[in-house]
N, C-alpha and C positions, 0 to 999 in steps of 0.2 A: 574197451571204449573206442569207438570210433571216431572221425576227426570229417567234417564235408568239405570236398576239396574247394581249395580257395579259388571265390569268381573273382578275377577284373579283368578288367578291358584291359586291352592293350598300352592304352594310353595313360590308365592308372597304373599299369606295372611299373611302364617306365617314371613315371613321378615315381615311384615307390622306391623304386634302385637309385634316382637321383639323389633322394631324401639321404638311405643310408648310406649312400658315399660322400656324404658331407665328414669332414673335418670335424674334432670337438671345437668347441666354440673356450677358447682363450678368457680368464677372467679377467677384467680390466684392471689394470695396477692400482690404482688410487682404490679399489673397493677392496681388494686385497689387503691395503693398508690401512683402509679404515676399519675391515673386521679385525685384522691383527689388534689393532690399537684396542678396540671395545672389549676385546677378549681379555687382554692384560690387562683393564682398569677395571674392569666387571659389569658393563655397562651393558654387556647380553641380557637378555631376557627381561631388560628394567620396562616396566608401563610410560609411553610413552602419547604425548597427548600431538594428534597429528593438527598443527596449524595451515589452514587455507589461506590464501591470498582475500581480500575482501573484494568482492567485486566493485569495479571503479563505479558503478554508478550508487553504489552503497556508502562510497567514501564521503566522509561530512566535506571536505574540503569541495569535491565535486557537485557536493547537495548545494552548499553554499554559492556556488558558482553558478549552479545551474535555475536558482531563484530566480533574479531578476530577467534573463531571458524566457524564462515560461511565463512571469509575468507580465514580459514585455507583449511576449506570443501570443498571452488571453488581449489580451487590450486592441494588438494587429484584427484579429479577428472579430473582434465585438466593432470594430469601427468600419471592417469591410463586410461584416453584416447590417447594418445598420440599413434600415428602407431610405428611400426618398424623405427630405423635407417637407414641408405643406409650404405649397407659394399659393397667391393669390393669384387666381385666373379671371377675376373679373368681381365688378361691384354694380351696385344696380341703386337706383335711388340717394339721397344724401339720407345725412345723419350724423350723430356719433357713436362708433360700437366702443364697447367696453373689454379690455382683456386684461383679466388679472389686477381689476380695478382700476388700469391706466385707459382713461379714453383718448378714442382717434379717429379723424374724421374718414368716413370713409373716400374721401377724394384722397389720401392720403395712401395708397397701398402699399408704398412701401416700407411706412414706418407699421403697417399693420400686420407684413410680412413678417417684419423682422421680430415682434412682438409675440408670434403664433408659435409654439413650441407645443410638443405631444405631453397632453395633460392641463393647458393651456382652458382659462374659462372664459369664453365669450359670448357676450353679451349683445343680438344684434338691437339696433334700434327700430322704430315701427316703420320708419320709412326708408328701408333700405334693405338689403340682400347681398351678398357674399357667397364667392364659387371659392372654395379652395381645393386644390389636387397636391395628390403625391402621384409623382409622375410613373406613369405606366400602369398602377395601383387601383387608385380610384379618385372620383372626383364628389365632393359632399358638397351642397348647395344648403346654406343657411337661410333659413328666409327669414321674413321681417316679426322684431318681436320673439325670435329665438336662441333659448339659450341653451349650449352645448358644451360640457366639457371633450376637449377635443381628444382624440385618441393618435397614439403612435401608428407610423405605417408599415403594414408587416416587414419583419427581417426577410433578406435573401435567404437565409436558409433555416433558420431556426427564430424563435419568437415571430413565431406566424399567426398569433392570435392576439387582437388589439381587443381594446375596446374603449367604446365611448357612453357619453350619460348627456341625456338631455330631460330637463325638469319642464321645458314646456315651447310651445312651438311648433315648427317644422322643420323636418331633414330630408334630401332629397338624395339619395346614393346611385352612383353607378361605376361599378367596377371593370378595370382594365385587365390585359391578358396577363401582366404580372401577378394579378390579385387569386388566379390560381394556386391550390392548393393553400389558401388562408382565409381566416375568418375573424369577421367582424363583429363583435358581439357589441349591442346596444339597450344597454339597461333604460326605462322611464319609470318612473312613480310607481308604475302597477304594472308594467311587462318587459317580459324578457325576448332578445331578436336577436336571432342568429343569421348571419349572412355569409354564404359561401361562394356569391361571384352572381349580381343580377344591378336589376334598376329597379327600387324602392323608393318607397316615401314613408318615415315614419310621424304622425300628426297625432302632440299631446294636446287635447283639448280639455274640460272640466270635468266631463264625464269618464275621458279612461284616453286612452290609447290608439290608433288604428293605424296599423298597417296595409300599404296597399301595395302589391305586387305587380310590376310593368310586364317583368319578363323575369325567366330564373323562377327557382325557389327558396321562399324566404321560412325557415322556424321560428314562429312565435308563438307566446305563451304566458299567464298570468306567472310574476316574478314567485316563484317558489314551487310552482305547478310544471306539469308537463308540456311541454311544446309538442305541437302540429303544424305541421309542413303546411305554406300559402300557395298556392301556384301563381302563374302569370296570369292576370287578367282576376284576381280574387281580392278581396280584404278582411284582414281577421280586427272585429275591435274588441278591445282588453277594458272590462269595465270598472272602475273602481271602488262601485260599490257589492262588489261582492256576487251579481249575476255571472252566471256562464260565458266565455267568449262566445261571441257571434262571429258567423260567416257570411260572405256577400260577397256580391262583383266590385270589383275597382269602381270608388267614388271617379265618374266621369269625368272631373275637375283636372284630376291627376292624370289621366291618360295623358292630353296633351303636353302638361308641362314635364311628367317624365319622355316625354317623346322627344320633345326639345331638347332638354339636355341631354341624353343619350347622342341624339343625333350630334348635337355640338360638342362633345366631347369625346367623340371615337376616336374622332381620326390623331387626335390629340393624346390621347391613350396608348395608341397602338405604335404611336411614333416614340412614345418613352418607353416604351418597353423593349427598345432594339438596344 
């Protein structure tokens, strides 16, 4: 039997002669005495069950502890996500609108501010108009004789999708640079409107629905059907008696008064959202 001569480098050799010129290694006295001990009692070879430390963050004492700070933590959070409020940017005509069955005149804005909460149902009256914004967000223009339950304004970072419900009337929207990457969903009688950053007008009338697109594009769609994209410059109307949605250009009407508030409301937008 033959043997292949041993390869190493140099450098393993020497590790290698290091190694065996080590010293034996010394039993440590107290192990010494605890096998003597187990050996004399008979405790060699017994089954024994190996217990672990619990990890601290397993310990009930630290669960306990650690409740009301993660509670505290979700709360931090849900309150610096939280959007903008709705203030009132402006009123137009007199009257009395209705919110949540309390009315107030509209020369009154800031008891009607303080009134307006997301979820909030108001009522306008036939002679008058209401701008309310959530700042940097978007601004909704209530017009006369509409009624709107109001929506939340999207979260900074999570609950980015509101929505609102109007049973008849007009709503005029247009969205600021925070209103990016969130969407507005706006249910009526018989259509469904999806809004992801434009200037719209939604208008219930007796017959159905119609949406009109300024600028952007808007998804609408009979409530329980498929949505189709509007573009700028189009109008989808939502019929309530069970016809087909129709297609058109923007009711002329609306060009301008979307234009208006647009324009008045940019510079206003763009400065809440710094």
């Amino acid at each position: 039997m033959t043997h292949e001569p041993e390869r190493v480098t140099p450098q393993e050799a020497r590790a290698r002669d290091a190694v065996r010129g080590l010293g034996a290694p010394r039993a440590d006295a107290a192990f010494r005495e605890r096998l003597k001990r187990d050996f004399v009692t008979g405790r060699i070879g017994e089954r024994r069950v190996l217990e672990l430390p619990v990890a601290w963050h397993r310990r009930l004492a630290w669960r306990l502890a650690l409740a009301p700070v993660a509670a505290a933590l979700a709360v931090v959070v849900a309150l610096a996500n939280r959007g903008p409020a709705w203030t009132v940017r402006g009123t137009l005509g007199d009257g009395i609108a209705v919110v949540d069955q309390f009315p107030v005149p509209l020369g009154h804005a800031d008891e009607l501010q303080r009134r307006l909460h997301p979820g909030a149902r108001l009522r306008m009256p036939e002679g008058g108009q209401v701008e309310l914004a959530a700042a940097g967000s978007m601004v909704i223009q209530v017009a006369a004789g509409t009624e709107l339950t109001l929506p939340a304004s999207p979260g900074r970072w999570f609950g980015r999708s509101v929505t609102a419900t109007t049973a008849h009337g007009v709503i005029r929207v247009t969205t600021g640079p925070a209103f990016h990457g969130a969407r507005l969903h706006v249910d009526t009688p018989e259509a469904s409107v999806d809004v992801l950053g434009t200037t719209l007008a939604v208008i219930c009338e007796p017959a159905g629905t119609c949406v009109c697109v300024f600028d952007g594009v808007v998804q609408v769609g009979a409530r329980g059907a498929a949505q189709e994209p509007v573009s700028s410059g189009h109008r989808r109307f939502v019929f309530n008696d069970g016809r087909p949605p129709e297609m058109a250009g923007i009711r002329p009407p609306e060009i301008g008064r979307l234009d208006d508030l647009r324009a008045r409301q940019r510079s206003w937008l763009e400065r809440g959202s710094d």
